[in-house]
KEKE-3310 file (N, C-alpha, C; in steps of 0.2 Angstrom, whole numbers, plus 5000, padded with zeros to 4 digits):
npx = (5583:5591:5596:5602:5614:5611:5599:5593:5597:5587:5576:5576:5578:5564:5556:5559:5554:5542:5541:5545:5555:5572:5573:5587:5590:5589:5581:5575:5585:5587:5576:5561:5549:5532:5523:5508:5507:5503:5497:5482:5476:5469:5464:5472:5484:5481:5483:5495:5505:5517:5533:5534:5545:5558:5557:5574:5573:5576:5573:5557:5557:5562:5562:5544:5536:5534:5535:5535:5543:5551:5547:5556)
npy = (5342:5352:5368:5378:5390:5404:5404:5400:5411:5423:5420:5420:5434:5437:5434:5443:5454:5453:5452:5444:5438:5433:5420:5421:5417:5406:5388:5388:5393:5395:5396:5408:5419:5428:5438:5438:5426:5412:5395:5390:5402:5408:5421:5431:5430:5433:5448:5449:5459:5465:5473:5487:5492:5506:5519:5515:5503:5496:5492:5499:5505:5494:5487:5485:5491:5485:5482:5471:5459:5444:5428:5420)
npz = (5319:5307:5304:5289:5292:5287:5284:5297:5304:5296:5299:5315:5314:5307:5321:5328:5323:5323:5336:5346:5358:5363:5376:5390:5403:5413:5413:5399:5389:5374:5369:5364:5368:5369:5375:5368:5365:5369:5370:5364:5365:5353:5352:5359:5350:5337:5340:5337:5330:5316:5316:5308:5294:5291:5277:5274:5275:5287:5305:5312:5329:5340:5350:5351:5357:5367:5387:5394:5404:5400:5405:5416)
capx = (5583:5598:5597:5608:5615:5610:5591:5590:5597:5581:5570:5577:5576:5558:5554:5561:5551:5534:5539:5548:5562:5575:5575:5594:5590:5584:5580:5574:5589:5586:5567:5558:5543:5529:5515:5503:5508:5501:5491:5474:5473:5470:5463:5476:5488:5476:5482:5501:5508:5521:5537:5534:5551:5556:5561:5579:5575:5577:5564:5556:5555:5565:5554:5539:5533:5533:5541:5535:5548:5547:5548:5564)
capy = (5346:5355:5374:5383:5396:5408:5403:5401:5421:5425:5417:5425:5441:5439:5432:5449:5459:5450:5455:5438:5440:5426:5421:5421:5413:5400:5381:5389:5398:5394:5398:5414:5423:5433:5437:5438:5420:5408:5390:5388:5409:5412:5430:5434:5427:5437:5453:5452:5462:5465:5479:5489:5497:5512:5519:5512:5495:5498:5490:5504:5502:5485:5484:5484:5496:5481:5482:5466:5456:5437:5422:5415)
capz = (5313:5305:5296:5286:5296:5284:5284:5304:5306:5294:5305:5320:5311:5309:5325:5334:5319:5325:5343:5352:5362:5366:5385:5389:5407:5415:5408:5390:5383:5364:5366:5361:5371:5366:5379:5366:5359:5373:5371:5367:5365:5346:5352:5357:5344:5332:5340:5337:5324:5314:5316:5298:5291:5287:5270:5274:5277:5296:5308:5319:5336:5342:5356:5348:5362:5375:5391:5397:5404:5397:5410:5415)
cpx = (5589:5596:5602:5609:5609:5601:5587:5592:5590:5578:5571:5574:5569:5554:5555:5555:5543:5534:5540:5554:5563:5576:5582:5596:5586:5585:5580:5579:5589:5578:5565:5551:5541:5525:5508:5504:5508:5495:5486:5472:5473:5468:5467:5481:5486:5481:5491:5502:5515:5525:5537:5544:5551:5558:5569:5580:5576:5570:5565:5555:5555:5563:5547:5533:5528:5537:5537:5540:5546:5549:5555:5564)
cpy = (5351:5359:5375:5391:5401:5410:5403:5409:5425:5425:5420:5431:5443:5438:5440:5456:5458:5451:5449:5440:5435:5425:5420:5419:5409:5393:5384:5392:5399:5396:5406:5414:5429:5434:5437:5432:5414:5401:5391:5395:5411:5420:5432:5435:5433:5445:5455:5455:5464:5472:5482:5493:5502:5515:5516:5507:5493:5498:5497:5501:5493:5482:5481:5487:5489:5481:5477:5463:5448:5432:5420:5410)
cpz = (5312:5299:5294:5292:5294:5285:5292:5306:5302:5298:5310:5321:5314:5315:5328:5331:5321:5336:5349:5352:5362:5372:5385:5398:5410:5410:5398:5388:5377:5364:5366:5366:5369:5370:5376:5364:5367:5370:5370:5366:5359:5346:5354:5352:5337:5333:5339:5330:5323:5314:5309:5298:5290:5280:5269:5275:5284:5300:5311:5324:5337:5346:5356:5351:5368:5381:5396:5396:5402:5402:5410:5418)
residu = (UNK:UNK:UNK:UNK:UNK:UNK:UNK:UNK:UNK:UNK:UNK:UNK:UNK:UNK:UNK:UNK:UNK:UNK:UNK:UNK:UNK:UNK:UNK:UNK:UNK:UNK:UNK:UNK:UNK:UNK:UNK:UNK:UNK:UNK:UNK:UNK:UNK:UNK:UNK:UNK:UNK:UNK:UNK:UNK:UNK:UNK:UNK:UNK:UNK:UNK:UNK:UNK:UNK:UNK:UNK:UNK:UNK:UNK:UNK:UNK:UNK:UNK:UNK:UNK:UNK:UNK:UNK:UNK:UNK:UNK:UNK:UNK)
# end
């Protein structure tokens, strides 16, 4: 499958704004991890939320106030 640049940097965007990170070692390099975004775990999944803005358009908090580290 083949995006527009443009349209796969959105997606990113919001991925990071929902609180996935990109692994950047190991086998998965292009994949994303979330500890709340597991198989089979809709209660967890339930419990992610979303980074809100602040008046200038500026995520708060890049981290999302996780400091779990994601599998390599």
């Amino acid at each position: 499958m083949v995006f527009k640049e443009a349209k796969y940097a959105s997606f990113v965007r919001k991925l990071h704004r929902w609180g996935f990170v990109r692994l950047t070692s190991g086998t998965g390099t292009d994949c994303f991890h979330h500890p709340l975004f597991q198989r089979g775990r809709r209660d967890l999944a339930s419990k992610i939320t979303c980074t809100p803005r602040d008046k200038d358009g500026k995520i708060k908090g890049v981290n999302c106030g996780r400091n779990d580290k994601p599998p390599s």
